[in-house]
VOBA-1610 file (N, C-alpha, C; in pm, whole numbers, padded with zeros to 5 digits, always signed):
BEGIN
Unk+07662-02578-01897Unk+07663-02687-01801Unk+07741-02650-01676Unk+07852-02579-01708Unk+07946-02539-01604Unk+07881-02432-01516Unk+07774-02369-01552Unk+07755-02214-01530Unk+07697-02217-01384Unk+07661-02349-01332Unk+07605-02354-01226Unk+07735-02395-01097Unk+07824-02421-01136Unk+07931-02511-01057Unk+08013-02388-01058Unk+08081-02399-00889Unk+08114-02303-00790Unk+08252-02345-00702Unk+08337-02257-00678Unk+08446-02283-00527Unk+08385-02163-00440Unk+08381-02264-00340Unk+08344-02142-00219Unk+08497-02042-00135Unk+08628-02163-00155Unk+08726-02106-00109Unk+08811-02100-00243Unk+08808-02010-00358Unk+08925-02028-00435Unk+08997-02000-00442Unk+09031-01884-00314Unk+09214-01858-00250Unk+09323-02009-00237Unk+09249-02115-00252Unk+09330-02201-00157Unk+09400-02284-00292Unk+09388-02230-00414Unk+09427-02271-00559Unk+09567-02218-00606Unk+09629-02127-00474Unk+09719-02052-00437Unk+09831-02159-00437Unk+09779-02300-00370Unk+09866-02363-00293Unk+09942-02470-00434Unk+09840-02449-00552Unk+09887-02562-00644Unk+10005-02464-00709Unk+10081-02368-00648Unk+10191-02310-00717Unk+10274-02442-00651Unk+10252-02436-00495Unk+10369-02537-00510Unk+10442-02643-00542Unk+10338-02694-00612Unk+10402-02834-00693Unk+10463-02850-00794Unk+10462-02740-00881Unk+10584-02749-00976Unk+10738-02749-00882Unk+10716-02636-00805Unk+10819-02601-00688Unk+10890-02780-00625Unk+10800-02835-00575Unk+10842-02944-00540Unk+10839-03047-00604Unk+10819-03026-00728Unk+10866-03157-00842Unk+11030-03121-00862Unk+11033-02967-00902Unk+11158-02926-00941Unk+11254-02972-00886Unk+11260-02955-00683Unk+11315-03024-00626Unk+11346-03145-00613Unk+11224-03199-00632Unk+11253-03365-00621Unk+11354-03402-00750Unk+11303-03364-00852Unk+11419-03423-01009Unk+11555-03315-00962Unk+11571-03252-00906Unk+11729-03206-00881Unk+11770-03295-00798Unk+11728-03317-00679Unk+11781-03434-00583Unk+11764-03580-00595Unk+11671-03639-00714Unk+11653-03766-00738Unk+11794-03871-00754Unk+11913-03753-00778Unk+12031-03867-00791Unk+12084-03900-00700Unk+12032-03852-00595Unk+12094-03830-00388Unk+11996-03922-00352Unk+11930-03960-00407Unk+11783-04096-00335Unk+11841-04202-00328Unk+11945-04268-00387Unk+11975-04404-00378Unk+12101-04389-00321Unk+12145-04479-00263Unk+12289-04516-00196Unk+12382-04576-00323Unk+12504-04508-00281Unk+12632-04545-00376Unk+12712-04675-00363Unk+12737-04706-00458Unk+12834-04841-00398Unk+12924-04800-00511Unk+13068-04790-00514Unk+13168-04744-00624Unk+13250-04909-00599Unk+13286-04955-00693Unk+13360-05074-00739Unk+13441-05018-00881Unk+13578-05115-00872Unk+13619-05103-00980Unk+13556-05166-01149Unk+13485-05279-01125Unk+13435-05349-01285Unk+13263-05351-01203Unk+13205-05377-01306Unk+13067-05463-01315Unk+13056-05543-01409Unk+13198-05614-01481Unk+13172-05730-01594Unk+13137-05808-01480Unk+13132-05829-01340Unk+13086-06022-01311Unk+12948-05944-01250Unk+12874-05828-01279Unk+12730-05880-01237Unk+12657-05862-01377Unk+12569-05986-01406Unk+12493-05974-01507Unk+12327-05960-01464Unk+12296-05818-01515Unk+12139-05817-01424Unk+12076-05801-01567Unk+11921-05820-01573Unk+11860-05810-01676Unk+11813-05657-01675Unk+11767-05595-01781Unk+11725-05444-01788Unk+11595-05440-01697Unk+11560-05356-01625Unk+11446-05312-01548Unk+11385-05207-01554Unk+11285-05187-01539Unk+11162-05074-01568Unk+11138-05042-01432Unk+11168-05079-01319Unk+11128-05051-01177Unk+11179-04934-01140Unk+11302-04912-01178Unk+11433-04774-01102Unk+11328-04620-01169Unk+11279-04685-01314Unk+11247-04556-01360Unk+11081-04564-01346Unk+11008-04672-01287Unk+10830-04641-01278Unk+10814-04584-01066Unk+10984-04625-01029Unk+10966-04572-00933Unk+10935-04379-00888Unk+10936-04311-01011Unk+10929-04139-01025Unk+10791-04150-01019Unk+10666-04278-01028Unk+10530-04279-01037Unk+10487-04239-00883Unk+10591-04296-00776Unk+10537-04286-00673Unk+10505-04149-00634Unk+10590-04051-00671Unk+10585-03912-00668Unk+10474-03844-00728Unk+10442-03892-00842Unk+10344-03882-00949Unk+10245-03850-00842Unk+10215-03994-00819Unk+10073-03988-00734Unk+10032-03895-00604Unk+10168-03906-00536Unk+10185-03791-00454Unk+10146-03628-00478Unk+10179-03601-00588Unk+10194-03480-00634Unk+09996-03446-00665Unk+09918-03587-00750Unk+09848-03552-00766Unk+09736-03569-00628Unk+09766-03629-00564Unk+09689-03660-00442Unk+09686-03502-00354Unk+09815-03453-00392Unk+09820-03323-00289Unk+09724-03220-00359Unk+09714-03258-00497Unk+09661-03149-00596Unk+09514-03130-00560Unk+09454-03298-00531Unk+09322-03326-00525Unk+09282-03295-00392Unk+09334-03296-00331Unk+09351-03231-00193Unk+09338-03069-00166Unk+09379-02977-00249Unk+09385-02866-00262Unk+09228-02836-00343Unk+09233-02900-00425Unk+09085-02843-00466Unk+08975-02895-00422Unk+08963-03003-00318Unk+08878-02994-00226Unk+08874-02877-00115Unk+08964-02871-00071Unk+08987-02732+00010Unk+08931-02627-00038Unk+08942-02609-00175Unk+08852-02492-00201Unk+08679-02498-00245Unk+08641-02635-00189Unk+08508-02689-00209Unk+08416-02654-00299Unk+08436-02726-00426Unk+08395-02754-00526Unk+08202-02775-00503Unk+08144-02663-00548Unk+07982-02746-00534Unk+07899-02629-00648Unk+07782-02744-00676Unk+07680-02735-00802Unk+07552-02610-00739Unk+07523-02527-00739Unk+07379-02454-00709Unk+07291-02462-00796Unk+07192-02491-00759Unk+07039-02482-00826Unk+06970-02358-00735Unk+06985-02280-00848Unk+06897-02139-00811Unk+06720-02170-00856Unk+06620-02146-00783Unk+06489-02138-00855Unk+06417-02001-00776Unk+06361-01933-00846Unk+06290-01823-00835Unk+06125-01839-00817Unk+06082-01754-00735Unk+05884-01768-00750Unk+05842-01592-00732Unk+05781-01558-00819Unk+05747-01447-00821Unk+05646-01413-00770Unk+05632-01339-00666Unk+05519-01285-00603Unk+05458-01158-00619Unk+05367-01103-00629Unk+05272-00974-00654Unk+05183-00943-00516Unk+05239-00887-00417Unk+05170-00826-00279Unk+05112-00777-00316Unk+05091-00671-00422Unk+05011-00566-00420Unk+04937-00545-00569Unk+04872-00586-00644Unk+04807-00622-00786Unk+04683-00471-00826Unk+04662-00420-00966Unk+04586-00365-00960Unk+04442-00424-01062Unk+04352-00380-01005Unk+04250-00463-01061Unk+04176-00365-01172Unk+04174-00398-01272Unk+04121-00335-01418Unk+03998-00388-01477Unk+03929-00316-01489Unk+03835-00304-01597Unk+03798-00265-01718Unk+03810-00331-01842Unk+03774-00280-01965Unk+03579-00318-02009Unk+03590-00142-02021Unk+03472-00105-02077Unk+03506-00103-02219Unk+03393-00187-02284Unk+03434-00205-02481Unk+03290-00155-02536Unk+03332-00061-02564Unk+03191-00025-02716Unk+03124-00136-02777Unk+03008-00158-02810Unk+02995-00308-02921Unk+02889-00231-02977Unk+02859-00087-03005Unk+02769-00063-03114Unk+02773-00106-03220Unk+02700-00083-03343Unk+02716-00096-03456Unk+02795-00055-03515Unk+02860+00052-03442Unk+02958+00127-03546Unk+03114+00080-03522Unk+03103-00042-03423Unk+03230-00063-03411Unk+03260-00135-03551Unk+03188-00186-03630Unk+03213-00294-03706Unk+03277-00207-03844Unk+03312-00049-03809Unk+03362+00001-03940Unk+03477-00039-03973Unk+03524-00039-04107Unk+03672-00101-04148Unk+03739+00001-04156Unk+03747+00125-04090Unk+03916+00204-04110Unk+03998+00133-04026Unk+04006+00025-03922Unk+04101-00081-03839Unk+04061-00174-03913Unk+04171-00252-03904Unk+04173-00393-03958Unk+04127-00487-03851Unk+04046-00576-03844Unk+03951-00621-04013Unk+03823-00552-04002Unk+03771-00500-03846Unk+03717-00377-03848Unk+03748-00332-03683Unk+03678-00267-03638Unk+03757-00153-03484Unk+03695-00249-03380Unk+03617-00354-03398Unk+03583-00463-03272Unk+03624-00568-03241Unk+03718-00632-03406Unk+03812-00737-03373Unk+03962-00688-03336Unk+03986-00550-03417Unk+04143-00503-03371Unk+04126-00457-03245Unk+04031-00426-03188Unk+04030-00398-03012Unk+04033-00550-02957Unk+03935-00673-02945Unk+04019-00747-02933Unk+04149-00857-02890Unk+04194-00802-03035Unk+04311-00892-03042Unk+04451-00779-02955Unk+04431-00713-02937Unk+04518-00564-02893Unk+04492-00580-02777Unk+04340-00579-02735Unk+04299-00616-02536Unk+04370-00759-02528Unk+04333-00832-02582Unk+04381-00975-02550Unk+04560-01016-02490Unk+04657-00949-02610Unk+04739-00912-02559Unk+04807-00867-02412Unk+04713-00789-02448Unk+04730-00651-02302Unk+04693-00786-02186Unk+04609-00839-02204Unk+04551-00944-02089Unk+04654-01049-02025Unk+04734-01060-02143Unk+04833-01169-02110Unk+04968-01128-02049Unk+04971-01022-02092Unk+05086-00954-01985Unk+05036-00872-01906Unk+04924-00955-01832Unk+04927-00874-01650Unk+04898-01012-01572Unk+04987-01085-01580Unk+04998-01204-01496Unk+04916-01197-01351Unk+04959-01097-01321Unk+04983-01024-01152Unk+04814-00963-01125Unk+04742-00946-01210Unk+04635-00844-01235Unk+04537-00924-01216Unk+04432-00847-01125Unk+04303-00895-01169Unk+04215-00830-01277Unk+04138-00901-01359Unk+04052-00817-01468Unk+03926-00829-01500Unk+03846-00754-01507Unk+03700-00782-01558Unk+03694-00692-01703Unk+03581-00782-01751Unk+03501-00698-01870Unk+03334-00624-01881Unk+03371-00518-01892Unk+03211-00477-01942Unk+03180-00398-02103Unk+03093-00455-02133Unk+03023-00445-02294Unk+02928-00309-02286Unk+02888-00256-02344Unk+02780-00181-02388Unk+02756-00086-02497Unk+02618-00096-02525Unk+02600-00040-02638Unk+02451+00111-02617Unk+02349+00086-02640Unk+02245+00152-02581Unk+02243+00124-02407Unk+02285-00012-02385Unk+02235+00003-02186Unk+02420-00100-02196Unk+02418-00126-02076Unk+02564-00211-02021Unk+02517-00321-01989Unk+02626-00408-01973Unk+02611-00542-01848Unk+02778-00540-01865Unk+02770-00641-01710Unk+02889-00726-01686Unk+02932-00830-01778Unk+03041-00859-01864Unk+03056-00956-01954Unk+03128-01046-01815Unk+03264-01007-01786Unk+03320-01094-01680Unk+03364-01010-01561Unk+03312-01080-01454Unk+03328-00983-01318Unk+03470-01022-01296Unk+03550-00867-01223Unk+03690-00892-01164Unk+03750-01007-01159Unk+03850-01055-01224Unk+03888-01222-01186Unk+04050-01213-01187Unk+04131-01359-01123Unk+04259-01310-01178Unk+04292-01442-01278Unk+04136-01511-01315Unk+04169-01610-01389Unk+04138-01548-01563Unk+04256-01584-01590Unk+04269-01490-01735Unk+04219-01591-01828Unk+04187-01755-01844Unk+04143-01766-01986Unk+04007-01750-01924Unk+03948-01711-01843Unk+03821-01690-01833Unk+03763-01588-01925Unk+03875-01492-01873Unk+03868-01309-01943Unk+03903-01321-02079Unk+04034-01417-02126Unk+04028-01429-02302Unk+03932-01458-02337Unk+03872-01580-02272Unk+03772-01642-02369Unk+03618-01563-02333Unk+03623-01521-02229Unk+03495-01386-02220Unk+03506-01272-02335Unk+03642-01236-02391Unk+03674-01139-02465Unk+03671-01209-02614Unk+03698-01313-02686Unk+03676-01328-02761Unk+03552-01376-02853Unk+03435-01406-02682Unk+03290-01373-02737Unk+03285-01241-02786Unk+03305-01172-02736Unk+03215-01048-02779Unk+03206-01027-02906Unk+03117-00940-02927Unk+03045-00927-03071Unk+02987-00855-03085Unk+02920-00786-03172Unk+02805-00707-03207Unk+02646-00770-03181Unk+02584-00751-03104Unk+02470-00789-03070Unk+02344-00712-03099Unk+02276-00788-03132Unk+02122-00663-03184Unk+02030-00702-03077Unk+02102-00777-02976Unk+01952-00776-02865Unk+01993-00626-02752Unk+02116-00581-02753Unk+02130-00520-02687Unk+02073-00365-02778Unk+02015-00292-02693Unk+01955-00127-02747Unk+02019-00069-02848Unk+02035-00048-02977Unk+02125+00035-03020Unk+02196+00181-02975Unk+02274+00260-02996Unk+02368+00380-02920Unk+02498+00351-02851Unk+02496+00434-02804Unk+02633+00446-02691Unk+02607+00522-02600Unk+02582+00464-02493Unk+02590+00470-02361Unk+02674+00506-02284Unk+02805+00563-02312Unk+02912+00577-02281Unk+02873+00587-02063Unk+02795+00711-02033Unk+02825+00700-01909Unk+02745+00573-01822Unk+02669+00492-01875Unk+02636+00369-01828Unk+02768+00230-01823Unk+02802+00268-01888Unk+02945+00179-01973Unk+03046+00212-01865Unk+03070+00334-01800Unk+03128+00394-01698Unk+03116+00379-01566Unk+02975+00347-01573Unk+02914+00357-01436Unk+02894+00171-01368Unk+02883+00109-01482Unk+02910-00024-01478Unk+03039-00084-01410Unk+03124-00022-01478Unk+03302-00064-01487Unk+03306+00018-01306Unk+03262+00133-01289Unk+03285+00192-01173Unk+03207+00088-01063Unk+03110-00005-01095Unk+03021-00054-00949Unk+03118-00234-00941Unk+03199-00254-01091Unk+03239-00349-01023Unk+03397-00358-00939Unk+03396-00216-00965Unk+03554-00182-00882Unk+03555-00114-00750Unk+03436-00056-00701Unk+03451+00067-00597Unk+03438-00053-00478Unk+03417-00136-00473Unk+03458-00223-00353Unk+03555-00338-00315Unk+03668-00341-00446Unk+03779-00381-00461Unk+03927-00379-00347Unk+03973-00455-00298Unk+04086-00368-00164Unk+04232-00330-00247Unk+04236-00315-00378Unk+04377-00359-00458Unk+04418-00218-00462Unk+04525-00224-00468Unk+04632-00098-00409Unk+04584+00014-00523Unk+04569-00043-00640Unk+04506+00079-00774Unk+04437+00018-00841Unk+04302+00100-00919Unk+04220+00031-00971Unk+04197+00143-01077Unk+04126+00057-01148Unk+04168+00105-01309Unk+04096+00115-01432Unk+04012+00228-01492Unk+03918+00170-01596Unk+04016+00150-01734Unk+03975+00115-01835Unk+04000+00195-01950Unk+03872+00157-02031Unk+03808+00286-02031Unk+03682+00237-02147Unk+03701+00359-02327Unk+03685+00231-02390Unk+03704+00247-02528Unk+03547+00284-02628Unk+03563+00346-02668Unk+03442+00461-02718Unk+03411+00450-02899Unk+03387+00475-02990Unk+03423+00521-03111Unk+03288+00587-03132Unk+03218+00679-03060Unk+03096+00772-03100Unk+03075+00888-02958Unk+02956+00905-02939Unk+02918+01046-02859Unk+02847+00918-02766Unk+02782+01004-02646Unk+02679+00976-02599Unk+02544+00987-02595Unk+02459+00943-02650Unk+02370+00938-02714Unk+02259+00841-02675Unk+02305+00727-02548Unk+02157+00689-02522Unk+02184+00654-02337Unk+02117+00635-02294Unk+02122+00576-02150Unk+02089+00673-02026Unk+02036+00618-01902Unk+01972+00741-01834Unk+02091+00808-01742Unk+02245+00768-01752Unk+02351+00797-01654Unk+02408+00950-01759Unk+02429+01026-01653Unk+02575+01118-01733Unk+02709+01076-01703Unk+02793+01115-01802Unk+02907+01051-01816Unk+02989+01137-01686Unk+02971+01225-01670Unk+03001+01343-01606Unk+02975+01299-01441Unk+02896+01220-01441Unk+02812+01178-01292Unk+02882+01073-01271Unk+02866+00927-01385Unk+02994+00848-01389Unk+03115+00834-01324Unk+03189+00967-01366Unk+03324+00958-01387Unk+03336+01076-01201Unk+03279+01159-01171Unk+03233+01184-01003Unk+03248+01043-00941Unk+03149+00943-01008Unk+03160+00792-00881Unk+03278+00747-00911Unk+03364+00746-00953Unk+03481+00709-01048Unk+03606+00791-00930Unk+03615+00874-00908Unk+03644+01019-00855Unk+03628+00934-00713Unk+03501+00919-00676Unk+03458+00897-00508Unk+03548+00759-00471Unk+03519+00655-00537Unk+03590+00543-00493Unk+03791+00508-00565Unk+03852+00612-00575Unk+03947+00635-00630Unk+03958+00533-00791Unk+03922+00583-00833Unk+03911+00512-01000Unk+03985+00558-01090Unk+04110+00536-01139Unk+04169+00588-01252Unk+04080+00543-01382Unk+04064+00656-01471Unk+03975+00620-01610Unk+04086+00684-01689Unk+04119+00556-01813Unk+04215+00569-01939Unk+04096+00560-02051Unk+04097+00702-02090Unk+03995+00676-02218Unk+04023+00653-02366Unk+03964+00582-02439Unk+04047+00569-02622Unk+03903+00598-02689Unk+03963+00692-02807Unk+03833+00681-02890Unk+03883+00636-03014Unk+03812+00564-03059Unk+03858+00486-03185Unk+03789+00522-03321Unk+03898+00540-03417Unk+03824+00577-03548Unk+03925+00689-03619Unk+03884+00685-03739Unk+03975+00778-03820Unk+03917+00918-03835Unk+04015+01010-03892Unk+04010+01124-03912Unk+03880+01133-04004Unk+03772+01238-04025Unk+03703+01268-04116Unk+03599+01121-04172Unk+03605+01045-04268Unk+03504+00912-04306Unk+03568+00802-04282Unk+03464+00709-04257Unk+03497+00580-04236Unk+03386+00494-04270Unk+03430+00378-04342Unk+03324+00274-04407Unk+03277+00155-04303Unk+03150+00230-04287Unk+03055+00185-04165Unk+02957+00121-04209Unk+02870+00034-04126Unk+02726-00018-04158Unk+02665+00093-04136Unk+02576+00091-04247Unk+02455+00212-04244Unk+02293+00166-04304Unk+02334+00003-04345Unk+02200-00039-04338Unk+02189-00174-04310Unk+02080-00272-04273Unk+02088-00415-04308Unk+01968-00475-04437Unk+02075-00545-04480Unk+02057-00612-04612Unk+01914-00701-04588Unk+01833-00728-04617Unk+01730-00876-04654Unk+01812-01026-04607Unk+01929-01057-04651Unk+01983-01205-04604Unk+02057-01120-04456Unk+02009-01037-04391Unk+02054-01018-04274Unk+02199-00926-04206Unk+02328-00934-04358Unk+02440-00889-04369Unk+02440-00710-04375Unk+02525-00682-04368Unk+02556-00523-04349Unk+02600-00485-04446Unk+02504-00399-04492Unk+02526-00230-04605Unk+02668-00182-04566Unk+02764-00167-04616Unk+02846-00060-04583Unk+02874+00081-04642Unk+02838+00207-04616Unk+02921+00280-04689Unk+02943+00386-04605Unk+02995+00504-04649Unk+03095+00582-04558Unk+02992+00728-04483Unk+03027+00681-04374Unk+02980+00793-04261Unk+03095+00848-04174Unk+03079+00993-04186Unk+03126+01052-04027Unk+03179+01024-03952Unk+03291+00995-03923Unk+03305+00956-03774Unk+03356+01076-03660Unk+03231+01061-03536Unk+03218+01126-03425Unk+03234+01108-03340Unk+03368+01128-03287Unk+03368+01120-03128Unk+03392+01198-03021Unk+03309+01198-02935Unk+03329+01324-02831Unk+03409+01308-02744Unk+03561+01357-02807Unk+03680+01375-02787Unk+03667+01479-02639Unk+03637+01586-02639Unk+03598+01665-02515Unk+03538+01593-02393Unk+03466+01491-02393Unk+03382+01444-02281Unk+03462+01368-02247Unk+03549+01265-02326Unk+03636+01155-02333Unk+03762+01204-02298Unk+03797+01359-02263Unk+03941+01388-02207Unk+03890+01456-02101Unk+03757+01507-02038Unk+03726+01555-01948Unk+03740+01409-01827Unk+03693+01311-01853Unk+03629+01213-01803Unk+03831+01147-01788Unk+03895+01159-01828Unk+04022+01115-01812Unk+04096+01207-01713Unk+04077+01325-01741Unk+04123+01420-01629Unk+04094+01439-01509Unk+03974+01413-01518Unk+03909+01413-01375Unk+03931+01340-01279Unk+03968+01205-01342Unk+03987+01078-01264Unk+04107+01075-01242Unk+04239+01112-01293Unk+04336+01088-01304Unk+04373+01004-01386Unk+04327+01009-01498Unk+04367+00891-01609Unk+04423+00980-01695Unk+04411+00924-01848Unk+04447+01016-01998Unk+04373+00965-02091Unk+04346+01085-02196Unk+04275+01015-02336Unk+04435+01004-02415Unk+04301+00872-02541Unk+04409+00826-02629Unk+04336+00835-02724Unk+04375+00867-02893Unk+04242+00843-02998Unk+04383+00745-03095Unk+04280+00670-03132Unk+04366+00492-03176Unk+04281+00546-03314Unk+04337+00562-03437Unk+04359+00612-03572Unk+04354+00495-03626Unk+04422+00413-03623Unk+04431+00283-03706Unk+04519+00148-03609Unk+04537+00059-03656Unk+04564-00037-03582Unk+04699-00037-03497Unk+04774+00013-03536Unk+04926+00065-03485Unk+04920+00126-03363Unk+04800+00268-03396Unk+04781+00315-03296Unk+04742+00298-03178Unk+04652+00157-03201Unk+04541+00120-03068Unk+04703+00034-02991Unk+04767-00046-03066Unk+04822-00110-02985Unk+04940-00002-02889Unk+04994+00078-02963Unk+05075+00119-02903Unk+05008+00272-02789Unk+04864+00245-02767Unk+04807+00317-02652Unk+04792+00233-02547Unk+04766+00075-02618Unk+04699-00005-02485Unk+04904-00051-02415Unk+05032-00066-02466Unk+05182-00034-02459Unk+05164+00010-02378Unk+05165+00156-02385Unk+05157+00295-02344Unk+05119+00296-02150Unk+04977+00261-02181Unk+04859+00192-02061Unk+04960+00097-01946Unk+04991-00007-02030Unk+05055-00134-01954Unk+05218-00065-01867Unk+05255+00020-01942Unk+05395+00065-01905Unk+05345+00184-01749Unk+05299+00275-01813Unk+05176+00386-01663Unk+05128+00269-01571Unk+05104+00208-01577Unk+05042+00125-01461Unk+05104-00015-01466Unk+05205-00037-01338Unk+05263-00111-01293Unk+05260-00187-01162Unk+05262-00309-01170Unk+05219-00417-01069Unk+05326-00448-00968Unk+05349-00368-00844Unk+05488-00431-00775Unk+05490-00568-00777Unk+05578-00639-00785Unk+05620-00794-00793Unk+05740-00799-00704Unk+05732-00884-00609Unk+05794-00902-00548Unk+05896-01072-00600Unk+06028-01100-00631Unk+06138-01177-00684Unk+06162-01272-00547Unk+06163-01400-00539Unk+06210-01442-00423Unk+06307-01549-00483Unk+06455-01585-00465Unk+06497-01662-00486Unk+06542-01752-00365Unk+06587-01899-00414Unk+06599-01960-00327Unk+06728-02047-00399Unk+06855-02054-00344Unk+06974-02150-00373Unk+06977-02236-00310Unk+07024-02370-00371Unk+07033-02521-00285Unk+07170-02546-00386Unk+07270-02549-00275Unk+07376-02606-00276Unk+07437-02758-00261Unk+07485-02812-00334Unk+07534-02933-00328Unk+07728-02945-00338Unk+07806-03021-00188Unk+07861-02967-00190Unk+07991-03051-00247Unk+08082-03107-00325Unk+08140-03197-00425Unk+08275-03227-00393Unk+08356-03177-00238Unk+08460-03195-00185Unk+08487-03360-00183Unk+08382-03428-00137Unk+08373-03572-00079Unk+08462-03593-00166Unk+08425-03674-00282Unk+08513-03764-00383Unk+08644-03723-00404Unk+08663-03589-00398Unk+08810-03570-00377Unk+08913-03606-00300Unk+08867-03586-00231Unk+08923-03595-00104Unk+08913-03777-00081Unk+08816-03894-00101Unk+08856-04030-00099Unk+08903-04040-00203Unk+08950-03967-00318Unk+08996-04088-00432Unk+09164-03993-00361Unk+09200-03870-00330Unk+09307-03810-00277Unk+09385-03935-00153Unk+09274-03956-00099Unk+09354-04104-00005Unk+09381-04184-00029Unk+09271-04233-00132Unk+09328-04351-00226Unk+09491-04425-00287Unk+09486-04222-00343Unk+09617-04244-00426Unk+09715-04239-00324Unk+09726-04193-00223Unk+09853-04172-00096Unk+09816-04348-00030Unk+09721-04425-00012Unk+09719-04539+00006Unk+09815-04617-00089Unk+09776-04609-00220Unk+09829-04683-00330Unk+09990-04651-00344Unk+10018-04516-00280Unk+10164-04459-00318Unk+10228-04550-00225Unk+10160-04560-00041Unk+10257-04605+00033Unk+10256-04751+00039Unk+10121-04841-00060Unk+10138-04947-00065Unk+10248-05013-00182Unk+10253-04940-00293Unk+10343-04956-00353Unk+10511-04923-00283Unk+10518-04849-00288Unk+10647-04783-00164Unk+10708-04868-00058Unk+10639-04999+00025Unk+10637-05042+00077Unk+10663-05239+00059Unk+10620-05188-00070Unk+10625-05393-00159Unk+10689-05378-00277Unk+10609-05328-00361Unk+10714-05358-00507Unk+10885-05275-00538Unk+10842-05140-00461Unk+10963-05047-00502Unk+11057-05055-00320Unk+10977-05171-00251Unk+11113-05147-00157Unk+11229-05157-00128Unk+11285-05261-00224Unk+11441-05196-00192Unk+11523-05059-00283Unk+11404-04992-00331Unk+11467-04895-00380Unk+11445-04745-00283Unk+11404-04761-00185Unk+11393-04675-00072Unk+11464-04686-00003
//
């Protein structure tokens, strides 16, 4: 509660040494305040006991604290409210290219390599505040899932359609998938722009080379971060469909053309990543988010409120009250 409340002058807290100083004085000299009268008896005056001689040390009281309240207005007491707005001048705009063959649906990732990509992209989505992002899908040919945006539940909820689709061609298309992600960025004005397209096979269908791709990629300054996904040696894949429509699983090969997928990263100025199991994917797409950084610009703004006032009238108050008392009840003791 306190953490916001401030003295702008707190040298001037210097000055409350002196009031012990001048109390001290005052109770050494308090027996020099009244006038003497020496007589031999006081059997013929009979006075009743009084509380006045000794509530008269109050007047000082107040004095003392009036000077006090006085002093720490001087060093002006006030509350700040700091609020911050974060700005991003300069944002980079990303594109994820996502595999949705058939073979994404193998289970060496949990619960298989098209929902742990995903829930891992999804993430990644939510910490780039600053970012604009699009999605592109492909499998045998591409499309645009969501063009460049910087509205992100557009892009979650564009990303958590995706799916495995059988209207789209079967294969991997990889340099169509490339060449897609490259036409919705090369006319972008954002300070860096950015693929990362995610793979788990070869190239194997579509009329683009990946190689030609990743040249247009090259021409309109395109960083490409490539991942290939899948485990070492077998993995339990669909390899047929069932009569009620569901997927055969059993264990095939897994191939990915690791060479084309680090050529195609080099070229551009990106890097390959191969995501093994679920640990791995996240801590490539980490990896990704940390390499490519969004200047943000911090603007704060303080509003001061400043809390001298009340001191300072209830400080008069009490020097009112001292010299009105001082003046009526305790005057003949002055």
């Amino acid at each position: 509660m306190l953490d916001n409340f401030t003295f702008e002058n707190p040298q001037f807290f210097w000055l409350l040494l002196l009031l012990p100083i001048a109390a001290a004085w005052y109770f050494w000299k308090r027996n020099k305040q009244l006038p003497e009268l020496k007589i031999s008896s006081v059997k013929g005056f009979k006075a009743k006991p009084s509380l006045l001689p000794l509530l008269r040390h109050g007047l000082f009281l107040l004095r003392l604290l009036a000077l006090a309240l006085l002093i720490t207005a001087m060093a002006r007491p006030r509350t700040t409210d700091v609020s911050t707005k974060t700005t991003s001048t300069q944002g980079i705009d990303i594109v994820l290219a996502i595999d949705v063959s058939g073979s994404m649906l193998a289970r060496d990732l949990k619960p298989n390599r098209l929902e742990a990509l995903k829930g891992v992209a999804a993430e990644f989505i939510k910490g780039r505040p600053s970012d604009r992002i699009g999605l592109v899908v492909y499998a045998g040919e591409s499309f645009t899932k969501t063009p460049v945006t910087s509205d992100k539940a557009i892009v979650l909820s564009a990303l958590a359609d995706i799916e495995f689709n059988t209207a789209l061609e079967n294969g991997t298309a990889i340099g169509m998938g490339l060449a897609t992600a490259v036409n919705r960025l090369k006319d972008s004005k954002a300070k860096s722009k950015v693929i990362i397209l995610l793979t788990d096979g070869v190239n194997n269908a579509g009329f683009i080379d990946p190689k030609i791709a990743s040249e247009l990629a090259v021409e309109y300054k395109i960083k490409t971060y490539t991942i290939g996904v899948g485990t070492n040696g077998m993995a339990l894949s669909p390899v047929a469909v069932m009569p009620n429509g569901q997927f055969q699983y059993g264990l095939a090969q897994v191939e990915i053309d690791e060479k084309l997928l680090q050529e195609v990263a080099h070229v551009t100025g990106g890097k390959y990543f191969r995501a093994t199991n679920n640990e791995k994917l996240e801590s490539i797409y980490e990896e990704i988010d940390s390499l490519e950084k969004t200047e943000v610009e911090e603007l704060k703004y303080t509003n001061y409120e400043e809390n001298f006032r009340p001191l300072l009238l209830l400080a008069g108050l009490l020097l009112i009250m001292e010299l009105f008392l001082r003046f009526t009840v305790f005057r003949s003791f002055i």
